[in-house]
C-alpha positions in Angstrom: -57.5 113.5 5.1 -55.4 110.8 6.8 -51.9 111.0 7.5 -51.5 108.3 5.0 -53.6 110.1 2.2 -51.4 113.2 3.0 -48.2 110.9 2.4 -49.4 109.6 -0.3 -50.3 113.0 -2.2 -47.1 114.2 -0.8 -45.1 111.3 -3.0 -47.4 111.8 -6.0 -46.4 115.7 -5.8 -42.8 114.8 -5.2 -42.5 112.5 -8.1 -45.0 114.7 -10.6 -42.0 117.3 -9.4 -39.5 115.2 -10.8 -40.9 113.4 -13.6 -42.4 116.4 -15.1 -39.8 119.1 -15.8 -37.4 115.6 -16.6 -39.6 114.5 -19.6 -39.5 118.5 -20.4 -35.8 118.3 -20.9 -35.8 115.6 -23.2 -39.0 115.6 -24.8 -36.6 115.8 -28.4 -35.2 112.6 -28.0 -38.8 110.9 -27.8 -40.1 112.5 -30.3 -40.3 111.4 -33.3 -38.5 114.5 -36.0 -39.8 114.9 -39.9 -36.4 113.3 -41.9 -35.7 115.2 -45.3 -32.9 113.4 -47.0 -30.0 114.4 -48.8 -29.2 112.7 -52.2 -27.5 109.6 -52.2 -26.8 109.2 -56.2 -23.8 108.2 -56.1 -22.7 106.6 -52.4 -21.3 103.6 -52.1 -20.8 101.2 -48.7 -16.6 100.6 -48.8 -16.6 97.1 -47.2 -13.6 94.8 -46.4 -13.5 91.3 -44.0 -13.4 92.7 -40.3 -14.2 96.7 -41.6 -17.1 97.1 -38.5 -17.6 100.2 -36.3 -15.6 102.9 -38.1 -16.2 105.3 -35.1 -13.2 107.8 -35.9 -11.4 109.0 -38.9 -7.4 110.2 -39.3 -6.1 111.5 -42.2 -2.0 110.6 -43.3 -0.8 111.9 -46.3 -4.5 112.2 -48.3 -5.7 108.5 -47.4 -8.4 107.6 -44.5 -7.4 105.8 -41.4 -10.3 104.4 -39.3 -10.5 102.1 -35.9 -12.9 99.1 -36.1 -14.7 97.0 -33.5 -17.8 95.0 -32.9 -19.0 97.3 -30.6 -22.5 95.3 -30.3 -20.7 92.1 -29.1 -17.7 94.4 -26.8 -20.2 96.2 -24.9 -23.9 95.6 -25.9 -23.6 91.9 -25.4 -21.2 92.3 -23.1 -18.7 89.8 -24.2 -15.3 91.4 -24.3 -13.4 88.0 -24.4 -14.8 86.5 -26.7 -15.2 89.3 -29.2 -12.4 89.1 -32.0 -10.2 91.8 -31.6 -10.7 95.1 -33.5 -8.3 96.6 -36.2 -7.1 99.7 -38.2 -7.8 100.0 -41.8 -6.5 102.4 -44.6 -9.2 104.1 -47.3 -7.7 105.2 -50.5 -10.3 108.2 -51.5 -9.3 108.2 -54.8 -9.7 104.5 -56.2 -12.0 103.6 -53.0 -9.6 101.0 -51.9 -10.1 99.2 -48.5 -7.5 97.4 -46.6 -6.3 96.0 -43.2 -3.1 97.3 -42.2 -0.9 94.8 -40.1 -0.8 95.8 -36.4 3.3 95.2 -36.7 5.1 94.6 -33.2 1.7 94.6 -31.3 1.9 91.7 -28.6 -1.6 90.1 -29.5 -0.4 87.4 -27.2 -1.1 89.6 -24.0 -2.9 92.3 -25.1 -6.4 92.7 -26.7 -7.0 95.9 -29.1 -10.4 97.1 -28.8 -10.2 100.8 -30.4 -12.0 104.2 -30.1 -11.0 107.4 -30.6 -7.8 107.9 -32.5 -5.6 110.7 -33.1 -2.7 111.5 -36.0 0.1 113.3 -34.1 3.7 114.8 -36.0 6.8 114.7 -33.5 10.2 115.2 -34.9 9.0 114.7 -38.6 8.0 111.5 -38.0 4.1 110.5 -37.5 2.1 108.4 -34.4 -1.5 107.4 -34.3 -2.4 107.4 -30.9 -5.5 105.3 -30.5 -7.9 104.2 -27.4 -8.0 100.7 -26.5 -10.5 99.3 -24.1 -8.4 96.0 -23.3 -10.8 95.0 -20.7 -9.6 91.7 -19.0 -6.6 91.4 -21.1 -4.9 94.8 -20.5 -7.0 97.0 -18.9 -8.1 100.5 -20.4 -4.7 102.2 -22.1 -3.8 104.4 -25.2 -1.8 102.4 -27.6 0.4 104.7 -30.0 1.2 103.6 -32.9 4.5 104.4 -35.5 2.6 105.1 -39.1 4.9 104.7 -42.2 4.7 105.3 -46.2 3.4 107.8 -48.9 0.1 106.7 -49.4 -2.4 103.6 -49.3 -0.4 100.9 -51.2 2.4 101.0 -48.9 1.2 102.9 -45.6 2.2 100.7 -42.2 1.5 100.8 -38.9 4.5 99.4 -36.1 3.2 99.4 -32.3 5.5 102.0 -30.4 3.9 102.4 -26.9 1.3 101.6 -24.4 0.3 104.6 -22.0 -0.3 103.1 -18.9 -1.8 105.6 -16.0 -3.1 104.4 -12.3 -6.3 107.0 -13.2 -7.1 104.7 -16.3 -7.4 101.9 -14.0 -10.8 102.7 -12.8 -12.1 104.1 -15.9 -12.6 100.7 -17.8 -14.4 101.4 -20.9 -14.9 104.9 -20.1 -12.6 106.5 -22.2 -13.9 107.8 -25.7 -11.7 110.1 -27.9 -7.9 111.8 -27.4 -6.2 114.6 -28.7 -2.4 115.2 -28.8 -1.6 118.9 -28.1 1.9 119.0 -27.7 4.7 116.1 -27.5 4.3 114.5 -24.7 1.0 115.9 -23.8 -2.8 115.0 -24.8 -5.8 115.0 -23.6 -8.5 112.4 -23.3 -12.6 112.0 -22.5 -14.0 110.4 -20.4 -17.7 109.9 -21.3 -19.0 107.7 -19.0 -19.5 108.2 -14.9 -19.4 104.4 -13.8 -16.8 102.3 -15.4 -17.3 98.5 -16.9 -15.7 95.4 -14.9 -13.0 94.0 -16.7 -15.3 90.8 -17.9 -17.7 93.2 -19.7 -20.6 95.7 -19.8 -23.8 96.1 -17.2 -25.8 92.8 -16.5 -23.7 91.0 -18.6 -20.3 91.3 -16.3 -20.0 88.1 -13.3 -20.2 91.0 -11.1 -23.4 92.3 -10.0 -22.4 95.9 -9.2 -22.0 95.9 -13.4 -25.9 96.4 -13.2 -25.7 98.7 -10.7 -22.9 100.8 -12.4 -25.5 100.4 -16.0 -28.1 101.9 -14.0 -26.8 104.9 -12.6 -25.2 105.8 -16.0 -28.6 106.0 -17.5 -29.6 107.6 -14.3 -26.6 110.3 -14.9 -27.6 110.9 -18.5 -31.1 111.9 -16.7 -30.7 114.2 -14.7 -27.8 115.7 -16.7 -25.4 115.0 -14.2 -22.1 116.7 -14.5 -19.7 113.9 -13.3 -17.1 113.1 -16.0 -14.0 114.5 -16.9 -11.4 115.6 -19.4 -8.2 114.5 -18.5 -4.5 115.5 -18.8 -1.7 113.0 -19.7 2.2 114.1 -19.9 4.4 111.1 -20.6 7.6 110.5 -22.8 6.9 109.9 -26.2 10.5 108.4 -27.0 9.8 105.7 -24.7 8.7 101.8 -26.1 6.4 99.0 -24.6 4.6 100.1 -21.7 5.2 103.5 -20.5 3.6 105.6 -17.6 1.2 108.9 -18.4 0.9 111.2 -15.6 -3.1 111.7 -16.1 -4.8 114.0 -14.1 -7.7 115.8 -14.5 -8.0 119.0 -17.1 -11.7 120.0 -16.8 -14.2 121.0 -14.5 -16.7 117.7 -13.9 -18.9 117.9 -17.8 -21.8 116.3 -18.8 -20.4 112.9 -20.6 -17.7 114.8 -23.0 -17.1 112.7 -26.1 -15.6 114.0 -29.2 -12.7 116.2 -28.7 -10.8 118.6 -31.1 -8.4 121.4 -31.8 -10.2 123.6 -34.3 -8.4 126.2 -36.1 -8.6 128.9 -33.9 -6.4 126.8 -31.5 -9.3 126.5 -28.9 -10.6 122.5 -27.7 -13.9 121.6 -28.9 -15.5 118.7 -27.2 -19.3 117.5 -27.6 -21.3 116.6 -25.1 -24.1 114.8 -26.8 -26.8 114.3 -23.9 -26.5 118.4 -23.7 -26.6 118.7 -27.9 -23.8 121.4 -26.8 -20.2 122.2 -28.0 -18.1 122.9 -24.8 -15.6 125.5 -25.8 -12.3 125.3 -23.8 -8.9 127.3 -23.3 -6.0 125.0 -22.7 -3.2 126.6 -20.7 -0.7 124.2 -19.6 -3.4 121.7 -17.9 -5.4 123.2 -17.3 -8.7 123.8 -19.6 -11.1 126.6 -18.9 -14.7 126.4 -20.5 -15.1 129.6 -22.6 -18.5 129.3 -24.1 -21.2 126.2 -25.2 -22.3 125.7 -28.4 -26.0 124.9 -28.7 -26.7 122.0 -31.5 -29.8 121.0 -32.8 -29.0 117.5 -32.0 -26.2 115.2 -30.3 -23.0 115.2 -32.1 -20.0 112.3 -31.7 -17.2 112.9 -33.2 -15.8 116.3 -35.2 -12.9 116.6 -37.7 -11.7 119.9 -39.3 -12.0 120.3 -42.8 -9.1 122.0 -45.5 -10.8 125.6 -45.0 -10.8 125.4 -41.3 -14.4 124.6 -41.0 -15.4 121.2 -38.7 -17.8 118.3 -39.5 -19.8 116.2 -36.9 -21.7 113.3 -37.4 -24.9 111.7 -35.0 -27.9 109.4 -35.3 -31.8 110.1 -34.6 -32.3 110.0 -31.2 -35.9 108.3 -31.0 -35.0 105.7 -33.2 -31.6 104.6 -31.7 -33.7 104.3 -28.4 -36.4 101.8 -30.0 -32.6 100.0 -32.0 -31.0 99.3 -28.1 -34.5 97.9 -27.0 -34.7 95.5 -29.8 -31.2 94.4 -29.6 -31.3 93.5 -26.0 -34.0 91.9 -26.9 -32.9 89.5 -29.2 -29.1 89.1 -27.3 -27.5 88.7 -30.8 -26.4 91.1 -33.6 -28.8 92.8 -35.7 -26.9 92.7 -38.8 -30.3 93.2 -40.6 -31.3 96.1 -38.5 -31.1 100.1 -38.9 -31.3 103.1 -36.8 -33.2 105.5 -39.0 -31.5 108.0 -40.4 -27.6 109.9 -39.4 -27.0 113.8 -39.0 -24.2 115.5 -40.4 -23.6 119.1 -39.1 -20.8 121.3 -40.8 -19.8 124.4 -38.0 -18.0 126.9 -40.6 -15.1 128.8 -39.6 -16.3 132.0 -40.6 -19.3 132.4 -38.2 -17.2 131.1 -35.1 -18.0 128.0 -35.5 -22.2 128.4 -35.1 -23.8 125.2 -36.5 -24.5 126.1 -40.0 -25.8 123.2 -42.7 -26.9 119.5 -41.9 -28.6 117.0 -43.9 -29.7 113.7 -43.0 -28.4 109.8 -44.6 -31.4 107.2 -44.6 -31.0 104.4 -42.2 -30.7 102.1 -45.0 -27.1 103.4 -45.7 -25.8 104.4 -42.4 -27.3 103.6 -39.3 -25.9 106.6 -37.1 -22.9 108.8 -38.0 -20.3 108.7 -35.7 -17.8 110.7 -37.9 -18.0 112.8 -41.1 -14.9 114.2 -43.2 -14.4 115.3 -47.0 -11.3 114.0 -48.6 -10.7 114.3 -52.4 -14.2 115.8 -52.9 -16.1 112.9 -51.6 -17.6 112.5 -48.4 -16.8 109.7 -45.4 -19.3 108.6 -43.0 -18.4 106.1 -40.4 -21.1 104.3 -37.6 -20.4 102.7 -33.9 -22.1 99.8 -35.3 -22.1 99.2 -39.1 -20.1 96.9 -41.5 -17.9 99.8 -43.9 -18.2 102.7 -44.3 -19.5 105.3 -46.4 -18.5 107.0 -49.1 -20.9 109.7 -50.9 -20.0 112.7 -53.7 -19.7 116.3 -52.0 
């Protein structure tokens, strides 16, 4: 055999060494899985102008609060400029009443607000939703904290308090994913991406070309499982107004892409990591967060919420079927309003068996494309999606 034969075979092997135990690993989110459905008597799409991409839920006083953005034009189109800013909402569960809530003081004239995971926090009997905001070009990635006022969904407000500003946000545009306060003065905040966006937008479509590159090797990281994002740690003054510094550093051990994070009842920090389909249980002392134990999930979780009996609630989409959804949509370079990703998980992890996935049942694509977050209010369910207009509201 020639020494170019021998090369050759030795690539073939090399490759075949690679390729092989890779498509192993994530042979599930190829295939193709039998959907059973739950029943839908009864569910109804909540829908109100502007209500898009209800990614994450917070409860105030028995009402919903969600986060909404076009997330197909912010980052799969790739036009962060000239995508309308997103907004917060208020969901009576009671009378299914949906409305926008006034951003009040928020300085729309230099700041965009482009949301993602939010948080409900109590400090001195008063209450602040702290909220991701990925500003891009017109602010930069930052936490924006907002002042939330009233009894109950007829008169509930929101009044912009702060922007947390920290130098390690400033090279994690569009990286940041969901927050969670701890302590006054403390949270802690994922980071679910390795390569950050440019500040004119997302992969090929940013003027710069290393926004290709920087798509790439996030796919490439999602791969190989790659463990090269973080959890991170910011103290900062929550008296302060406007812009005020966070002193973010980070909390975890590198992770593979952590999303969701939460404080479940036992006081411990559960945060998904959805290319794993694992639950990374952490130990928070001071700053520092200690991985106890992983939770193995039959399928990638988002978001989770707890629910009244201590018991937490994910939500996720089919995995073979969102792949074919983001090939078609690049495809066409413009919103698929009239497409669906087949079907949405929801997983409930009950208190009582330490939090070991327990129940799930599956939403048809024609109601919910995805489900980015599940919670139960008043006896009725709420599902929200990164990409569809409402949300979802379906009998226990």
């Amino acid at each position: 055999m020639g020494t170019k034969c021998m090369v050759l075979v030795c690539v073939v092997a090399a490759l075949l060494g690679f390729l092989v135990p890779l498509v192993h690993k994530y042979r599930w989110a190829l295939t193709p899985v039998p959907l059973t459905y739950a029943p839908t008597d009864g569910c109804v799409r909540l829908t109100a102008e502007g209500l898009v991409g209800a990614e994450d839920f917070a409860e105030y006083k028995g009402v919903l609060i969600t986060g909404t953005d076009d997330r197909i034009s912010l980052w799969e189109l790739g036009t962060p400029a000239g995508t309308p800013s997103g907004g917060l909402f208020v969901v009576d569960p009671v009378g299914d009443g949906v409305r926008r809530l006034n951003l009040g003081g928020f300085p729309w004239d230099t700041l965009a607000f482009h949301p993602h995971g939010l948080f409900l926090h109590e400090h001195q009997g008063a209450h602040f939703l702290y909220v991701v905001n990925h500003a891009y070009a017109k602010g930069g990635e930052r936490i924006e904290v907002f002042a939330v006022s009233g009894e109950g969904f007829e008169d509930l407000e929101v009044t912009h308090h702060q922007s947390l500003l920290s130098p390690a946000f400033e090279g994690l545009t569009g990286n940041l994913n969901d927050l969670l306060v701890t302590s006054d003065g403390h949270l802690l905040v994922t980071q679910y991406r390795a390569f950050p966006d440019f500040q004119d937008g997302r992969g090929h479509h940013s003027k710069n070309w290393l926004g290709s590159v920087h798509a790439a090797l996030n796919k490439v990281d999602i791969l190989l499982g790659s463990k090269d994002c973080y959890i991170w740690s910011c103290q900062f003054s929550p008296e302060k107004r406007g812009d005020t510094h966070a002193n973010c550093v980070r909390a975890s051990e590198a992770a593979v892409q952590p999303n969701g994070i939460h404080m479940a009842a036992d006081g411990k920090i559960y945060v998904t990591s959805p290319p794993t389909r694992k639950i990374m249980v952490y130990t928070l002392d001071h700053r520092k967060l200690t991985l106890e134990r992983y939770i193995d999930l039959p399928f990638p979780v988002d978001n989770l919420i707890s629910l009244p009996d201590g018991s937490m609630m994910g939500g996720a989409l089919v995995v073979h079927t969102f792949i074919k959804f983001v090939g078609t949509m690049e495809k066409l370079q413009q919103i698929p309003k009239n497409l669906f990703i087949d079907g949405g998980y929801v997983l409930l992890l009950p208190k009582e068996g330490n939090y070991t996935p327990h129940t799930s049942f599956i939403l048809p694509g024609s109601l919910i494309s995805g489900v980015s977050v599940a919670t139960k209010i008043n006896n009725k369910l709420f599902f929200g999606s990164w990409h569809d207009e409402g949300l979802l509201r379906c009998p226990q």
